[in-house]
N, C-alpha and C positions, 0 to 999 in steps of 0.2 A: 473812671466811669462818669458817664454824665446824664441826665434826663432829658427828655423834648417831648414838646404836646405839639400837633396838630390836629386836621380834620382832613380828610379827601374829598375836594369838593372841586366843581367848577364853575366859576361866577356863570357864566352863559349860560348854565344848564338848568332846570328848572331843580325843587325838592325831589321829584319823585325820579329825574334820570340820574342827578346824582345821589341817590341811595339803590337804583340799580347797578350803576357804572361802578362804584367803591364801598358795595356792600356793606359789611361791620367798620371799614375804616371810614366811612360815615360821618359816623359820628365822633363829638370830640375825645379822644383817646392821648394818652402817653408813652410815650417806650423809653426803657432802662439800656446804656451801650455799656458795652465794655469794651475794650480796646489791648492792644499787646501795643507794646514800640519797641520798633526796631530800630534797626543804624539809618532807615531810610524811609519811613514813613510809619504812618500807627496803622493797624489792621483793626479796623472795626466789624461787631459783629449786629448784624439790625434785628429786625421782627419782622415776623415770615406775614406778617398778615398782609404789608405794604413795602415788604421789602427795604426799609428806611432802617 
């Protein structure tokens, strides 16, 4: 298991298009993964908010 913080944003874009364009992932936030491994890769599972 491992943690990551970002923010969904985009330098070009002003505050107010990106807090339209990435709603609550917005702002700055963290997600918790977990992962399986196999013989061939790990399967990770992300957060439904940003799909990460």
């Amino acid at each position: 298991m491992f943690d990551s913080g970002h923010r969904g944003e985009h330098k070009s874009l002003t505050d107010a298009e990106n807090k339209k364009l990435f709603g609550p992932c917005n702002q700055k936030h963290g997600h918790n993964y977990k992962g399986e491994k196999t013989d061939k890769k790990i399967l990770g599972y992300g957060h439904p908010c940003c799909g990460n």
